[in-house]
N, C-alpha and C positions, 0 to 999 in steps of 0.2 A: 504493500500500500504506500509506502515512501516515494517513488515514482510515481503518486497521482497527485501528492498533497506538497508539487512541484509550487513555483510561483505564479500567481496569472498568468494567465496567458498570453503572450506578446500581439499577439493577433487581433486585431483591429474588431470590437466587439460588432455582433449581424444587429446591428439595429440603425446603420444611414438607410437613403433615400434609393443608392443600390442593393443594398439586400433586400430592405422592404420590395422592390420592384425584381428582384432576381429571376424568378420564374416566370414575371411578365414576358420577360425580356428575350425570353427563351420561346423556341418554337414549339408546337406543337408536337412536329417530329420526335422533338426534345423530350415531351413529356409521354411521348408512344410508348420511348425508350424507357421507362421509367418502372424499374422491376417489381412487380406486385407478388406476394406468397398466400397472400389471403381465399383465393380459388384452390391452391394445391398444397402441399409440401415443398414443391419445386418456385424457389423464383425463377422468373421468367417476364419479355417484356408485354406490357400492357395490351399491346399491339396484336400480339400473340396468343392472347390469353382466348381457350374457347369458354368462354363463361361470362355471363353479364357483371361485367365489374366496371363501378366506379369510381375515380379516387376523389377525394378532399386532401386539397393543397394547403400546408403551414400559411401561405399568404392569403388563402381563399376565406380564412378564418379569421386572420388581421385584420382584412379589409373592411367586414361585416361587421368587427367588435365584438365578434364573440366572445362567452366567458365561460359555458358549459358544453361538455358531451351532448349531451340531448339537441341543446340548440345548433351544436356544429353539422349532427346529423341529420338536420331539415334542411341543409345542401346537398343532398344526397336524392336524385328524383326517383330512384330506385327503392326505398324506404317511405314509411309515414310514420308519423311522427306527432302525439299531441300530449299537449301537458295539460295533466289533472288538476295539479296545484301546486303551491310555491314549489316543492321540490319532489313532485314524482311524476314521472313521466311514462306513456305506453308510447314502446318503437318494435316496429312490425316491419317484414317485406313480405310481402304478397300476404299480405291479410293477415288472421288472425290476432289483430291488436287487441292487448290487455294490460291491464296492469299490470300482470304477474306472466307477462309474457314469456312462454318456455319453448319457442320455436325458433331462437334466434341466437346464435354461439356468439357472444362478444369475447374480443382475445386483447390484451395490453401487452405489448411485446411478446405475443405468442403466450402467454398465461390467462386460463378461461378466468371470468369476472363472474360466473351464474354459482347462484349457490344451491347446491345440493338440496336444501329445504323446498323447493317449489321447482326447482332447474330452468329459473329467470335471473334478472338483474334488478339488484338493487339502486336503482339510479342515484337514488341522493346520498349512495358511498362511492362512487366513480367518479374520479374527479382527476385530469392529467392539466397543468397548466399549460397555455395556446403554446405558448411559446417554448415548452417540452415537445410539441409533437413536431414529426417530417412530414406524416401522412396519414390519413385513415383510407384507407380498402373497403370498399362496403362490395359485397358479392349478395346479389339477391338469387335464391335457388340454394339447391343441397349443398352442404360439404361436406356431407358425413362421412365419404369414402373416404377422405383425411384427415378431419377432424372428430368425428366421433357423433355419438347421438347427441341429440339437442342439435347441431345443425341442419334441419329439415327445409328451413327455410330463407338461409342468409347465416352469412358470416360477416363479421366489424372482425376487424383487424385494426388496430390502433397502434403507430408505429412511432417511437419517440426518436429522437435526435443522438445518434452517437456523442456522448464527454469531448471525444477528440475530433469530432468536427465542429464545434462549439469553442468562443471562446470571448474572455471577456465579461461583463454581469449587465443586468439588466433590474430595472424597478418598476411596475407599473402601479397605477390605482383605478377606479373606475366607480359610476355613481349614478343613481338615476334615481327612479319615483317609487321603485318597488327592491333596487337591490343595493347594496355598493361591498367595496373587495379592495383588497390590494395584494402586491405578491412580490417579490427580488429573489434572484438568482446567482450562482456566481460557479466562476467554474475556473479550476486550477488545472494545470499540468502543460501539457504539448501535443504534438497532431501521433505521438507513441501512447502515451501515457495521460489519461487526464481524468479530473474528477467533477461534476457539475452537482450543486446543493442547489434545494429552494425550498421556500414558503412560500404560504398563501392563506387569505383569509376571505370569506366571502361570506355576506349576512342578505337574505332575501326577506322584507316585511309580508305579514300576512296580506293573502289577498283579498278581492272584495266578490263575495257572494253575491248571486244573480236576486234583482229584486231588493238591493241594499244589505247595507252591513258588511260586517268583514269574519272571514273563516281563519279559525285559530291553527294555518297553516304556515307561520313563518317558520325559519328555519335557520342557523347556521351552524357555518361547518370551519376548521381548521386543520391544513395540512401540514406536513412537512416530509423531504424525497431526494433521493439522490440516484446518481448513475456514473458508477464509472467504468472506465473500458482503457484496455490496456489491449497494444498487438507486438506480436515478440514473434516473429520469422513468420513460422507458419502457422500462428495461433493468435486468435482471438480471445481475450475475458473479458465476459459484463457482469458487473456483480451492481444491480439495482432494486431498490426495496423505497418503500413509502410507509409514513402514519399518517391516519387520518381520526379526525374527530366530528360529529355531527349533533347536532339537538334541535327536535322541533320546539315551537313555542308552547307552553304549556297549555292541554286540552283539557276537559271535566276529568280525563281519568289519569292526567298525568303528560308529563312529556314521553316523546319516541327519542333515545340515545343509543349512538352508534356509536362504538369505537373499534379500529380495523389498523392492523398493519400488515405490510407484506415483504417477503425478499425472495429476488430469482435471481438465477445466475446462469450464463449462458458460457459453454469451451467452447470455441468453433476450432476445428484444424484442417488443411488443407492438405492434403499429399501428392506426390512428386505427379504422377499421374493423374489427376486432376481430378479426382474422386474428391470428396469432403464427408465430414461427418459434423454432427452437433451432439453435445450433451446437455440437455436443460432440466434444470431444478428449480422447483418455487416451494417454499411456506404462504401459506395465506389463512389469517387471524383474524375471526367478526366477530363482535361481541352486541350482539345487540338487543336492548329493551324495548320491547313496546308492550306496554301496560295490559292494553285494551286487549292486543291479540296475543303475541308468543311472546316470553322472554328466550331467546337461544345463544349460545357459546358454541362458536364454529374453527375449529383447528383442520387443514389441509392441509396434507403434503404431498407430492408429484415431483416424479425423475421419470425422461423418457431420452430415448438416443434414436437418431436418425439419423442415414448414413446413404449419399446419393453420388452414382458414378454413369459414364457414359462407358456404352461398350456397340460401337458400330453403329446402327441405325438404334440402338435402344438406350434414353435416358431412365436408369433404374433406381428409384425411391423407394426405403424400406425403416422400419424402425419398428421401437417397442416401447410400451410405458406401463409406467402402475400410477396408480393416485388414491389414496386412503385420505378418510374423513373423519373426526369423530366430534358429536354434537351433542351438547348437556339443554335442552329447552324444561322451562316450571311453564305452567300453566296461563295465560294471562285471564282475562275478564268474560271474553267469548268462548274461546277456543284453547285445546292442548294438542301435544302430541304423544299418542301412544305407543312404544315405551316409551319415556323420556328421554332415554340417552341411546344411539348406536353410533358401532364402527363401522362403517361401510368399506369397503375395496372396491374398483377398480381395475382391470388390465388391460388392454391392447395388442396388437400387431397389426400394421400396414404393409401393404406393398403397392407401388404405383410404377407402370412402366410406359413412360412416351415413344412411339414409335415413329420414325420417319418413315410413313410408305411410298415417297419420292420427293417430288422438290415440290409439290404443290400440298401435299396429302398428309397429314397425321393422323394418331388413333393413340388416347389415352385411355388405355385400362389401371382401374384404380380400386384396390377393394383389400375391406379393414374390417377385422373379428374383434367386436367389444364386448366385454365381457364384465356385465353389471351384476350388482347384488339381489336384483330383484329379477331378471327375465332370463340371467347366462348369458349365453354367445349369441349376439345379434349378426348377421352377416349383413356387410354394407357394400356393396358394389356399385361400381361405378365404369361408363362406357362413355368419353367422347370423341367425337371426330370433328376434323377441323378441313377445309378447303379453302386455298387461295387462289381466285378466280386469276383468270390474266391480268385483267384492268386494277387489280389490286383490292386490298381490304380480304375478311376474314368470315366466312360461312360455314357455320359450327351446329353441330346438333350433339344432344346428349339426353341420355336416358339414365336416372339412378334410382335406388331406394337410400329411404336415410327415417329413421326413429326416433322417437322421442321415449327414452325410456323414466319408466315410473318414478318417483320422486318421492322425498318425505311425505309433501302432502297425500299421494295418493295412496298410500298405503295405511298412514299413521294420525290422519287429523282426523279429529272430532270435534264437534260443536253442538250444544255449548259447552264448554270445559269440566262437565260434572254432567253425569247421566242424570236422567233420561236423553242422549242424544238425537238432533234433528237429521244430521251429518254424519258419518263415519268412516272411514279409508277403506276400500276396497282389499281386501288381502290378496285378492288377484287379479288386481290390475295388472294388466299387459303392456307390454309399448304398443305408444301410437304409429300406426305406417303410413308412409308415404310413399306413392310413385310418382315420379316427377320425369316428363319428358318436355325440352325446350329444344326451342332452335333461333338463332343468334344470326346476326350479321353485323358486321364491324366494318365501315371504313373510313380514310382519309382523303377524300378525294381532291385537296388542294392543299394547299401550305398553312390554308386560313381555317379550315372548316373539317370537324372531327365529329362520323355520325357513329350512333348503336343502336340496334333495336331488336327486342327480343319477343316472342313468342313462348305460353309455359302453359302448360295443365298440368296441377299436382291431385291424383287421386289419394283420398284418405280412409284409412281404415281401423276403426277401434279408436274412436277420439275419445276423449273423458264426457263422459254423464252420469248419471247413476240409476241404482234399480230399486224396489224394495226390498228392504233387511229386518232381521230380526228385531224385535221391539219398538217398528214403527219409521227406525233410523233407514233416512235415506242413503246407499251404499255406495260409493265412487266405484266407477265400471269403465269398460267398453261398450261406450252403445251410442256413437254419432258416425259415421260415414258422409261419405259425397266427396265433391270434387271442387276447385277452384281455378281457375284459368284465366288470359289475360295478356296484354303485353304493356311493355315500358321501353319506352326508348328517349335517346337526350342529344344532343347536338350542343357543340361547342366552337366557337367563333373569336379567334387570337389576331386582331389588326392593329397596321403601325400604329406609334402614339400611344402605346400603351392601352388598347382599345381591347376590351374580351365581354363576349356576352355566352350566354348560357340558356338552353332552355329544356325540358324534360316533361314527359307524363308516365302516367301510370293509370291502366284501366285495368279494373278486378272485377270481376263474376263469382257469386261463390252458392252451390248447388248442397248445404246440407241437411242431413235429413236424420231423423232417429231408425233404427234398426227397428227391424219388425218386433213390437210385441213386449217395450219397454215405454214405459210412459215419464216421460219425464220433458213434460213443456221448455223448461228454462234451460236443456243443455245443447240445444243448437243455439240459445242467442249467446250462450256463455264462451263459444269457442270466439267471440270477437264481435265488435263492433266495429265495421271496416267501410269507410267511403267506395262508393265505385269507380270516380273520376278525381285525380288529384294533377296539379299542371302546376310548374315553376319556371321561373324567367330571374336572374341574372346579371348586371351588367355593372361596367369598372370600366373608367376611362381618366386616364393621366388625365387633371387642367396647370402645363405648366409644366418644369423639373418639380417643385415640391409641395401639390394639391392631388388629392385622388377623389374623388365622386364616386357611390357604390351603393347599388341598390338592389333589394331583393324585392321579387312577387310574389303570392303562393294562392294558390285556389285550389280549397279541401271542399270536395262534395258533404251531401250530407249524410250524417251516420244514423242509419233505420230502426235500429231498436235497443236501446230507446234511442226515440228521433234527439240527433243534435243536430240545428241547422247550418247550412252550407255558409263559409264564411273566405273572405277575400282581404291578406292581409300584406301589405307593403312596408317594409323598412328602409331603412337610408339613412346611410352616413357620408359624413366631408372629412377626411385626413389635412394635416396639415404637416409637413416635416421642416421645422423652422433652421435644423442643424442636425450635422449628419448621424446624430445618436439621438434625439428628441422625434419625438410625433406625439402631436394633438389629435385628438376626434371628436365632434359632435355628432349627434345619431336620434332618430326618432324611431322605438318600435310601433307599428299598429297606427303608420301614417294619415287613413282615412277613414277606420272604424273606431267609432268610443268604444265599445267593448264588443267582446264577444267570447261563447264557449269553444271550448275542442273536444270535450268530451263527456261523458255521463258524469254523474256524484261516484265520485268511492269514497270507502273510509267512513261512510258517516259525517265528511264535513261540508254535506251540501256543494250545491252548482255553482264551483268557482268559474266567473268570466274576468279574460285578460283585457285590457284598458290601450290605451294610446301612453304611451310614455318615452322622454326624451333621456338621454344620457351622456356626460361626457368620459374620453378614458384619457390618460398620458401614462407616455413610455420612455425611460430614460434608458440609455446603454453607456457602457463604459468600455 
């Protein structure tokens, strides 16, 4: 560690008027080239890629003022995305949006964020600062042939900034009508050896409920995080880990308190022959109270190695893992979990092999045995093909299966937390399946202008509902089916002058129904409440070397049951960069609506609607 905890860094901190603008500046072609992992195991360039993937760009986030996860990934046309209240959010691709959404693998440097309790994400303990990340990956569609169940329906890849490509510190703050935050960074060593700290502090006020008044949902949070990375010949080390601290504001039955830390570390080594491997290990520590429903103590640990080489026309990916859990939950005020405490396991094996079958042709066979504590060995397969017409760009089709296998809740909740129960875990719940067949088209057809557009039907089988149980208790089961299908596609637009515009949709169908001969009304509405039509629009344009102009649109249909209405909302901000480490912003979210919802009441804290509110941020670098 002596070699990271070098002196600052000599190198001119990323926060002028040219970094801020760095990837503007850069072509399209530039960003083709631009290796994503988040579709596979294999990086590979974007361009290349047969699967709908789209990135978000470190500047793409600056621009907009972003300050959260959730909010970074409403640039993303492939995703939807609404927030319930001050801090929890449902993010879905191709449907099924919920709060406790479990069809959706979010990854932080390759380490899952879902927790074993529900096998969703906690949004208001995810928190990376803007200016940590290089990129987010959103892939909508399976990845379970490489990453495991619970990717049925999209993969977030969240990719942070190598220490030794960094260098220098930075300060920001940031303030408006409903949040404000501040954070500083700072990072030692050299472009061998380096180590980058930060903080952050962010406090969101309660919102204001529909029909007046305000819902007892504020919240804040406090982090602190480091990464350091060191390369010595043919090897790489990353050893990065975070704490986090969270508190809602106090409700009738108390406040919701998070507290979470984590550490991964990554070996990478290359060999003479141009094979590579990785070995990755994380801890991940939750501790969290909420009153009302569970209190739980969540300890994980995970080691997995992956080892990928070329051998003639075949790139060959293969690797192994385990990942053990173990979780102490008491009771809260609704609901418990029965037992209270278990160790769960985890294991794996993959294998992936790219085939060239000429100079136009690929065939990626892909397929991973997971092996869970509740279902055994799930078999994940996976089949893509890729063609590159003459004229250029990329015509892909793919067929997989990918699971969502059972989870704490489905086996072990009960409600209300003391018999007679209303609710109870199914003890043979099954995973849910999906068949997913899509077909993709990619191209470039000018220097200025970068299209994609995909076509998908995922058929489903054994979704969560439930059935009648003993003592009256309704039983979690398998008993929703059907199908949902759709396309998305987005277009991207890079012109002199610093000129980029952006635009995206997303249409969903979704056909589900209960299985013969089980009655249970509320378990097709439960699997989501999903718009049918969602469209976004984009645009950045330099006024000047050091003004930028940035504006976002969004039009979310409306969600059917229960009805939330269709809602049209516009943001914008003005940068200012008065000197080559300073930038100003002023910003308005929610330009030409006074309020409006995104999505039904949860929680018990009634129908929060989001407002029009203005903000300013400043960024200092050193």
């Amino acid at each position: 560690m002596a070699g990271l905890l070098a002196a600052p860094g000599a190198a001119t901190a990323d926060t002028g008027r040219d970094a801020l603008d760095d990837l503007l500046e850069r072509s399209l072609e530039d960003l083709a080239d631009v290796e994503v992992t988040g579709g596979s195991r294999r990086a590979h360039r974007l361009e290349d890629s047969a699967a709908s993937v789209f990135v978000i760009h470190r500047d793409d986030l600056r621009r907009h003022g972003i300050r959260s996860l959730p909010e970074a990934l409403r640039l993303a046309p492939n995703l939807a995305v609404a927030r319930l209240h001050a801090s929890g959010y449902a993010v879905s691709a191709r449907g099924m949006k919920t709060e406790l959404g479990n069809k959706l693998l979010v990854l932080i440097d390759g380490r899952p964020v879902y927790t074993p309790l529900f096998g969703g994400v906690l949004w208001d303990m995810q928190a990376v600062p803007v200016e940590e990340i290089e990129r987010i990956e959103v892939v909508s569609g399976p990845g379970a042939a490489a990453w495991g169940a619970n990717a049925v329906n999209g993969v977030i890849n969240i990719v942070t900034r190598p220490a030794i490509e960094t260098a220098g510190g930075w300060a920001n703050a940031w303030a408006s009508g409903e949040e404000h935050g501040a954070g500083v960074g700072q990072v030692f060593g050299d472009d061998t050896a380096a180590l980058r700290i930060y903080a952050r502090h962010r406090r969101v006020d309660d919102g204001a409920a529909a029909g007046g008044g305000e819902l007892a949902d504020g919240w804040r949070q406090q982090q602190v995080g480091f990464r350091a990375d060191r390369v010595r010949g043919a090897d790489e080390f990353t050893l990065q880990g975070d704490a986090l601290r969270a508190e809602s504001s106090p409700r009738v039955f108390g406040a919701v308190e998070s507290r979470a830390w984590n550490l991964s570390a990554h070996w990478r080594h290359r060999r003479d022959d141009g094979s590579r491997w990785n070995l990755h290990g994380y801890l991940d520590v939750v501790d969290r109270d909420d009153p009302l429903v569970i209190r739980d103590r969540m300890r994980i640990a995970a080691l997995e190695f992956v080892h990928e080489s070329q051998r003639g026309a075949h790139r060959l990916t293969w690797g192994a893992g385990l990942r053990v859990a173990h979780d102490d939950s008491s009771p809260g005020l609704l609901a418990q979990l029965d037992p209270g405490h278990r160790t769960l396991r985890w294991a794996h094996a993959f294998v992936a092999d790219q085939i060239a079958l000429g100079p136009r042709l690929s065939l990626d066979l892909d397929l991973r045995l997971d092996h869970n504590p509740w279902t055994g060995t799930e078999v994940l397969p996976s089949l893509r093909l890729g063609w590159r017409p003459p004229e250029g760009g990329l015509v892909w089709a793919a067929l997989s299966r990918a699971v969502r296998a059972p989870s704490r809740f489905d086996r072990d909740f009960h409600f209300p937390a003391q018999p007679p129960y209303v609710i109870a875990g199914g003890a043979g719940f099954d995973s849910e399946v999906a068949i997913v067949s899509e077909l993709g088209w990619r191209r470039r057809p000018t220097d200025w202008l970068a299209l994609s557009l995909t076509v998908f039907h995922h058929r489903y089988e054994g979704l969560r509902g439930g059935e009648p149980g003993p003592g009256g208790a309704f039983v979690i089961a398998n008993r929703v089916e059907g199908a949902v299908w759709g396309a998305e596609g987005w277009a991207t637009v890079r012109l002199p002058r610093r000129w980029e515009l952006a635009a995206g949709f997303l249409e969903l169908r979704k056909d589900l129904r209960l299985m013969p001969g089980f009655p249970d009304p509320a378990a097709v509405r439960d699997q989501g409440n999903d718009p049918e039509t969602q469209w976004l629009l984009r645009a950045s344009v330099g006024v000047g070397e050091r003004q930028r102009l940035a504006a976002f649109a969004r039009y979310v249909g409306a969600l059917p049951d229960p009805h939330v209405p269709s809602y049209v909302q516009v943001d914008a901000r003005w940068s200012f960069v008065p000197g080559p480490r300073t930038e100003f912003g002023i910003g308005v979210r929610n330009l030409f609506d006074a309020r409006h919802a995104e999505h039904q009441p949860v929680g018990g804290l009634g129908t929060p609607e989001f407002g029009r509110t203005v903000f300013v941020d400043l960024r200092l670098g050193w």
